[in-house]
C-alpha positions as CSV (number, residue, x, y, z in Angstrom):
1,X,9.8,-19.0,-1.0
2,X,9.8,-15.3,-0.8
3,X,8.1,-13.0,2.0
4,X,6.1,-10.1,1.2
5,X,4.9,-7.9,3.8
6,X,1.5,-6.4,2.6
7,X,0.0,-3.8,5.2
8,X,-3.5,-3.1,5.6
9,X,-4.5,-6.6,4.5
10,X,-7.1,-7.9,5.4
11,X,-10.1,-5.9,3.4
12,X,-10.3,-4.3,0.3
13,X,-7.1,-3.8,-1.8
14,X,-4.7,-4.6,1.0
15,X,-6.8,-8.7,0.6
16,X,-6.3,-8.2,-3.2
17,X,-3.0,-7.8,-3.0
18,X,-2.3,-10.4,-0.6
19,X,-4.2,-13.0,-2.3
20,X,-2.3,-12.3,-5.9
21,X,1.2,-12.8,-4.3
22,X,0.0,-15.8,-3.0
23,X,-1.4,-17.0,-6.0
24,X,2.6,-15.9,-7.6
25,X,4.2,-18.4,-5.0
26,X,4.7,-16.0,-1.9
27,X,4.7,-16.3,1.2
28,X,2.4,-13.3,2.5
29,X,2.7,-11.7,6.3
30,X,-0.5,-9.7,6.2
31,X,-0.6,-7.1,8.4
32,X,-4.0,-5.3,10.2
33,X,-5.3,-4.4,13.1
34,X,-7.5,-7.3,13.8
35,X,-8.1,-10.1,11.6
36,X,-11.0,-10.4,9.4
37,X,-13.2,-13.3,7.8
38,X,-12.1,-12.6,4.2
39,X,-8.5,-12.8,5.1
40,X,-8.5,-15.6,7.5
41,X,-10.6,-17.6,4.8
42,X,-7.9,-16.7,2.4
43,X,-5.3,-17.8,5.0
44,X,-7.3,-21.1,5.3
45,X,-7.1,-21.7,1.2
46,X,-3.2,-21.0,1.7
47,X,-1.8,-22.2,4.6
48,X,1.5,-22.5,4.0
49,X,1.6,-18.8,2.6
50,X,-0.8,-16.8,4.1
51,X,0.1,-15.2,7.6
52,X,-1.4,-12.6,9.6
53,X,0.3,-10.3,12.6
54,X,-1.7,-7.7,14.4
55,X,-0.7,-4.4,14.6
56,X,-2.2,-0.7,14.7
57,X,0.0,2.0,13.0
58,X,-1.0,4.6,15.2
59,X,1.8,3.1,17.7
60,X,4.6,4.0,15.8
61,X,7.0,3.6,18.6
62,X,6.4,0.3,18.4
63,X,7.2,-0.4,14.9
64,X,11.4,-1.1,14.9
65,X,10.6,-4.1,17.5
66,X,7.7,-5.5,15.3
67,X,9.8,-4.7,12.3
68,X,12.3,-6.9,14.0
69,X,10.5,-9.6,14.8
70,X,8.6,-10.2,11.6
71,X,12.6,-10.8,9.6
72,X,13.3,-12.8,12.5
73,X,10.0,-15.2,12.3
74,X,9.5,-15.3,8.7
75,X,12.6,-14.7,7.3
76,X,14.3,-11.6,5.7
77,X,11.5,-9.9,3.6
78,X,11.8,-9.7,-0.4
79,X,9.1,-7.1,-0.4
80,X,7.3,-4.8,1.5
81,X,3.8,-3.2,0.2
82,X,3.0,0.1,2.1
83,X,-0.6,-0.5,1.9
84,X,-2.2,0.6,5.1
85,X,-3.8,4.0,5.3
86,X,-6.7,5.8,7.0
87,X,-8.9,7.9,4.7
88,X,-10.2,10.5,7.2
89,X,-12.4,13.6,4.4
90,X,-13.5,16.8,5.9
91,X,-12.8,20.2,4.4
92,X,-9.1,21.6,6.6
93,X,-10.9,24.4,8.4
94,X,-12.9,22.1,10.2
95,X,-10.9,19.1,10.3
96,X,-10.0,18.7,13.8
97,X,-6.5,18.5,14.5
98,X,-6.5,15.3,15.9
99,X,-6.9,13.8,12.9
100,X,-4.9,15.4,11.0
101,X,-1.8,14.2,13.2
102,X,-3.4,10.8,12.7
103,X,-3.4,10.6,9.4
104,X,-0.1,12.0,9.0
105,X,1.2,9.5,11.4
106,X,-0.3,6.6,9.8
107,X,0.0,7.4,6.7
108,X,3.4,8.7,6.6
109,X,5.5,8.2,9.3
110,X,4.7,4.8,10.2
111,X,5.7,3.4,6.3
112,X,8.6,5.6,6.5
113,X,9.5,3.6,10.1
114,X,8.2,0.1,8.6
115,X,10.6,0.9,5.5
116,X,13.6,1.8,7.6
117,X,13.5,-1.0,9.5
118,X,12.9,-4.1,7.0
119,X,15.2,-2.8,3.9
120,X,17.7,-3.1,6.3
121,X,17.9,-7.0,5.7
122,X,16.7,-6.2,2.0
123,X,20.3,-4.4,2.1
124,X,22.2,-7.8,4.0
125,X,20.7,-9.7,0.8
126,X,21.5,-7.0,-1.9
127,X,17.9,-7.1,-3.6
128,X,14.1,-6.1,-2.7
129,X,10.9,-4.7,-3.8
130,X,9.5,-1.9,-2.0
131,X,6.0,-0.6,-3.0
132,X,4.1,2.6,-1.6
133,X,0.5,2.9,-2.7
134,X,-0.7,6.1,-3.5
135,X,-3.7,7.4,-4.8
136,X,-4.4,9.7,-8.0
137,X,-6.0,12.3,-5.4
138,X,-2.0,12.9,-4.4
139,X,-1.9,14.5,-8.1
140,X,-5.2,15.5,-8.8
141,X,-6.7,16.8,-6.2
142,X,-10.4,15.9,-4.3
143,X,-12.8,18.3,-2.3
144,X,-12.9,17.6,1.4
145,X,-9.6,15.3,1.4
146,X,-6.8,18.2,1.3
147,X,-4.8,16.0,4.2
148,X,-5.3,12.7,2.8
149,X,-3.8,14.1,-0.6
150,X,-0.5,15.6,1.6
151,X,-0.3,12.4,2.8
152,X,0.1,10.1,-0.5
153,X,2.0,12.9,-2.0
154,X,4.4,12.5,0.4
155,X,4.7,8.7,-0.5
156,X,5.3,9.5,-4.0
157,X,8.4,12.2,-3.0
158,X,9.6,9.3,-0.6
159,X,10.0,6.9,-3.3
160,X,11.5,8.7,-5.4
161,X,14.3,9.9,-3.4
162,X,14.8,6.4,-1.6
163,X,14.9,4.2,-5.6
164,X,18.1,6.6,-5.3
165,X,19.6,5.4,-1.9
166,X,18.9,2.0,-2.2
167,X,19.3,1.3,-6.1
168,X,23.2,0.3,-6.0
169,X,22.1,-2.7,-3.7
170,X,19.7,-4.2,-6.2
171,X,16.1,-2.9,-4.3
172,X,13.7,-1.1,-6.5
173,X,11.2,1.4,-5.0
174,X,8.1,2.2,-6.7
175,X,4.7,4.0,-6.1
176,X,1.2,2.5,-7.4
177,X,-1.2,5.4,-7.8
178,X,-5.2,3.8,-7.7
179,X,-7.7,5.8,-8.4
180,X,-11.2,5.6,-7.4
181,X,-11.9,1.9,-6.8
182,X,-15.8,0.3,-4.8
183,X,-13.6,-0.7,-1.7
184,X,-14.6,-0.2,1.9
185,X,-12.9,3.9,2.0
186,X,-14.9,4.7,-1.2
187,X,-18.2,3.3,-0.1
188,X,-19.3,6.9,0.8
189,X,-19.8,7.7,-2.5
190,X,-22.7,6.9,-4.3
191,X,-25.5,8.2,-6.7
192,X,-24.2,10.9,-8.5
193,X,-20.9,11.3,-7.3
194,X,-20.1,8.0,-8.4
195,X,-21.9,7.9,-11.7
196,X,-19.6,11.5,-12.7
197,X,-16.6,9.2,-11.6
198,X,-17.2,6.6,-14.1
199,X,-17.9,8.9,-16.8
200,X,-14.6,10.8,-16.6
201,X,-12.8,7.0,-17.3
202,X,-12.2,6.5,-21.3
203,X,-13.3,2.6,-20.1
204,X,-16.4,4.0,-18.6
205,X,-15.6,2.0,-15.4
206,X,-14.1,2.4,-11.8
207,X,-10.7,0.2,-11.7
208,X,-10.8,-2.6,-9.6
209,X,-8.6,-4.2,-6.5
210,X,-7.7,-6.6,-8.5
211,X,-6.4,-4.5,-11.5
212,X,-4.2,-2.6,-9.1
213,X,-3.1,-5.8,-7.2
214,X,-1.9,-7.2,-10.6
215,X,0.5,-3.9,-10.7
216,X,2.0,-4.4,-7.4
217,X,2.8,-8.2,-8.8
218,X,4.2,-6.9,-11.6
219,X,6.7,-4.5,-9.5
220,X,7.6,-7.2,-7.1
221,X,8.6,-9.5,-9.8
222,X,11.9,-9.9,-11.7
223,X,10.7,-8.4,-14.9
224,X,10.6,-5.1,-12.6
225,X,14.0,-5.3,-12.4
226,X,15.1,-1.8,-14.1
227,X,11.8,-0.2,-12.8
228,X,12.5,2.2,-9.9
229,X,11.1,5.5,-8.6
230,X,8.3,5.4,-10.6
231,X,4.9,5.8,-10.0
232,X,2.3,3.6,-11.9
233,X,-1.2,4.5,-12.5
234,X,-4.3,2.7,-12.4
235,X,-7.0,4.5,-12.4
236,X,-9.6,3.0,-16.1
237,X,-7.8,6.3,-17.6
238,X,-9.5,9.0,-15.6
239,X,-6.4,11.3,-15.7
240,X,-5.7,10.9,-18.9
């Protein structure tokens, strides 16, 4: 069986995802800061391939020992889904610096640092899926989330330039894009503001978790095989 490390699990998309690779055969190491109903309940219906760790991104000097242990205890990792991220809006002149550097450090340095240190034994086994999630606001652009934006921008450059370093040894890198989606960082917009969303989508509709979890399956699968530093969108066609 397989191991796919899925950050940010246990609400929202990060659960979506987790619960689709399970439902493919995976074994899932589901990774948050504590551990929530949804995804222990999920854990309960799979219990052979549902696992949860504990860990808070903001201790990034952590990471190379957790990274570590996680290939030790459940075995070298097919596939690693960069999912974790904080969502922190405000407009940059007033965004307090603090989190700024938080955002940047969870957001980017600590999936570059997770990355690092489990394609190593992706390398050992010459194949490996590695999956950054985005967000259309990386390309499009959002009032009030300026940093947030830098930050999944950078994800996208980062795949793009690692599918190349890592290709020759059979790992694909790839981006999922989301775009607006009713999950737990969205739930601040409402009435209008969500209404003008769904009317700029051709399907007249927000995309769901699940949509965007059926992505990542696809890219973690074999039929992925020549797809590599990429970035797929799903987004009910608002950018097109």
């Amino acid at each position: 069986m397989k191991t796919i490390v899925v950050t940010g699990a246990t609400r929202g998309l990060g659960l979506a995802i987790a619960k689709r690779c399970a439902e493919e055969g995976y074994k899932v190491v589901g990774i948050g800061r504590e551990l929530s109903s949804e995804l222990q309940s999920l854990s309960a219906e799979h219990p052979q391939q549902i696992f949860f760790e504990a860990y808070d991104f903001e201790y990034t000097a952590g990471i190379h020992a957790f990274a570590t242990r996680l290939a030790k205890e459940y075995g070298r990792p097919w596939g690693l889904v960069n999912n974790a991220a904080l969502g922190h809006d405000g407009v940059l002149a007033t965004l307090h610096e603090r989190d700024i550097a938080e955002l940047i450090k969870v957001n980017i340095e600590a999936p570059i640092l997770l990355t690092k240190y489990l394609i190593r034994p992706m390398l050992i086994n010459r194949g490996g899926r590695i999956v950054n999630i985005s967000s259309i606001i990386a390309s499009t652009g959002f009032n009030g989330l300026s940093v947030y934006a830098a930050t999944k921008a950078a994800l996208s450059g980062f795949t793009r330039s690692l599918a190349r370093e890592v290709g020759k040894a059979g790992i694909t890198v790839n981006t999922v894009a989301p775009g607006y989606m009713e999950t737990d960082m969205t739930s601040g917009l409402q009435g209008e503001k969500l209404q003008s969303i769904r009317r700029r989508s051709p399907l007249g509709q927000l995309a769901r978790p699940d949509d965007v979890a059926n992505a990542v399956s696809f890219l973690l699968g074999e039929q992925a095989l020549s797809v590599t530093g990429s970035t797929m969108t799903i987004d009910a066609g608002s950018t097109a």
